[in-house]
Every structure is written in structure tokens, then in C-alpha cells.
C-alpha positions, 0 to 999 in steps of 0.5 A: 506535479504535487505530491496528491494531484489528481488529473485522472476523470471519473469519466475515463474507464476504471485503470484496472492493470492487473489482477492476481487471482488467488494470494496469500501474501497480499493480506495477511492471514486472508485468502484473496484476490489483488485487483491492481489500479494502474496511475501513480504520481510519485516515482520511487526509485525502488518501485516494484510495479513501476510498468503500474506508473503510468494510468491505462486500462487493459483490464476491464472491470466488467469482466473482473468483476464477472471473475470475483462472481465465481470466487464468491465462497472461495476466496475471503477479499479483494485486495485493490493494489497498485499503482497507488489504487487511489489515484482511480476516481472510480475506486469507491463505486468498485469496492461498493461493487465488490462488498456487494458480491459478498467480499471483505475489502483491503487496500495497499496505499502510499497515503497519497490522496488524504480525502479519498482515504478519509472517503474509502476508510470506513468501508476497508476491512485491512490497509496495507500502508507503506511508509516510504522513510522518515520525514526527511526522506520522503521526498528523495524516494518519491521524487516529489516535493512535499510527499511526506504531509499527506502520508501523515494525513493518511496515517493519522486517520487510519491511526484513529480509525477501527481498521485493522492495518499493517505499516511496513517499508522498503529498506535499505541502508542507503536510503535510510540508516538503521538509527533513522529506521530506528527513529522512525519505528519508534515513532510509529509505535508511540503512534499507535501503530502495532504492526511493522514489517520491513521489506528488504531491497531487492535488486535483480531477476531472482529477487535477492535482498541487497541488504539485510538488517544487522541483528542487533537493530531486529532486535531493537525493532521486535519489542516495539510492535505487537508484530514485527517482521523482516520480509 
């Protein structure tokens, strides 16, 4: 499979696979709801929601729908999370529906359907994109060859796009030194990227970080960004 394939029909009922009903954390600064979109071709090895790899519907969106009608004047957005939530053909015609109940839309996004973005974009209010490495990584995280290009197609566009927009990556020594995150925050700065957060690993129930970043690279990072954090 390539890195952007897309066998899903806009046919099949939308792969609504869960949803958070109040969230502080999923869009900074925004009291929101997270409608998460099952189906993603990539398989990182990291993944946090990989039981949202695979495409199904348990949910249905009529009766999320009908919920975010009684959030109306509660809650500020809807974040559509995923999964990759543009692997779901349908995603426009839900985030039509949920503008016209009177919310501001995000996205969390891989960067991996560069024309659904480039279709999506002028109706977000905030991205949330995960860069996954730098180019050279790409591919050992994703599981896919080729997974950096439509990353960078993605990034391009929301660099030269009027949304507001955060970048941040899941981290950790063995997938990336921290003179390649250096590298790679660097260049997402001279970019024009103004907002970085960097995720810590983690690896058991309780969620602990597996490693942390020295001091010394935090530092380095801080400077670079209009805000820089470490999650």
C-alpha cells in the first residue's frame, strides 16, 4: 500500500470510532468535543490509538450529531481526531454538518491525503499535525515507503494557509537523536512554523515517559518557536 491509498467509498457510513465529549487538552486553549475517525494506512509503531487502525463504525454519526446539538453554547469546537480522520471520504460533509450547528472545527492530522487537506483547510479553525521524524525517519515509523512526501505537501499548504496550527512529535531517542530533532525543529522553524510541542514516549498502563529530553536540547528548542513544550 502506498503512503496516501485510499480504498475507503463514500458510500460506506462515516467510521466514527469514538467520541470524547468534553476535552481541554485536544485543542489548546478551546473547550471541545473529539469525534475520532476510525482507518489509517500507516502503522507506527508508537501508535496511541492503534484499536482506530483499522476502518469500522461503531459509532453513528446521526446520533453524534444529535449529541453536539446539545453542546451547542457549551462547548467552543469539535476536534475530528483519529485514526487519520482523512481517511473518511465523508469527513467534509461531517465537518459541513458540524459548522452549521454553530462549532469551530480542528483536526488532528498525519499529512497523509495532501488533496483532502488542501479540500478541508479553508473550512479548519486549528490543525493539530504530527510530524512523525525527520525525512529520513519517516518511513521506519510509519511502516510505509514513501510516507514523508505527502507529509510535506500537507505542511506546505497549511504553511501558506491562515489557520492557526500546532506541530509536534512523539519522541523518543531511538527513533530520532536529539541532534536530528534539533535538525528537524530548526528546520520547521525557518519554515515558519511558530508552534512545537514534543511528546515524550511512553510506554506502559500508567503512561510514564520512557525518556525525557536532556536540558541542554529543551533549552536549544525554547528559542526557536513562538511556543515550545515538552508533553
Amino acid at each position: 500500500m502506498s503512503a496516501a491509498s485510499s480504498p475507503n467509498s463514500a458510500a460506506d457510513p462515516p467510521a466514527v470510532g469514538g467520541l470524547t465529549r468534553f476535552s481541554t487538552v485536544d485543542w489548546p486553549g478551546t473547550l471541545a468535543a473529539v469525534v475520532f475517525i476510525s482507518g489509517c494506512p500507516w502503522r507506527c509503531h508508537y501508535c496511541h490509538n492503534a484499536e482506530l487502525q483499522q476502518r469500522a463504525a461503531p459509532y453513528a454519526w446521526d446520533d453524534v450529531r444529535a449529541f453536539l446539538g446539545t453542546r451547542r453554547g457549551l462547548l467552543d469546537g469539535v476536534v475530528f481526531s483519529g485514526g487519520e480522520p482523512l481517511s473518511e471520504p465523508r469527513l467534509g460533509e461531517l465537518a459541513g454538518e458540524t459548522r452549521a450547528l454553530g462549532f469551530r472545527l480542528g483536526l488532528h492530522t498525519a499529512g497523509i491525503y495532501p488533496r483532502r487537506f488542501a479540500e478541508l483547510l479553508p473550512r479548519l479553525d486549528w490543525v493539530g499535525f504530527d510530524i512523525k521524524a525527520d525525512d529520513a525517519g519517516y518511513d521506519s515509523i510509519t511502516g510505509r515507503r514513501g510516507s514523508a512526501r505527502p507529509a510535506r505537501d500537507c505542511l506546505d499548504r497549511l504553511l501558506a494557509f491562515d489557520t492557526a496550527f500546532e506541530c509536534r512529535i512523539t519522541w523518543h531517542p531511538d527513533w530520532l537523536p536529539e541532534t536530528r530533532l534539533l535538525a528537524l525543529a530548526a528546520s520547521l522553524s525557518q519554515r515558519g512554523v511558530r508552534r512545537f510541542a514534543v511528546q515524550n514516549a511512553r510506554h506502559d498502563a500508567q503512561h510514564r515517559p520512557v525518556s525525557r529530553l536532556s536540558s541542554a536540547t529543551e533549552a536549544a528548542l525554547h528559542p526557536l518557536f513562538d511556543s515550545f513544550s515538552v508533553r
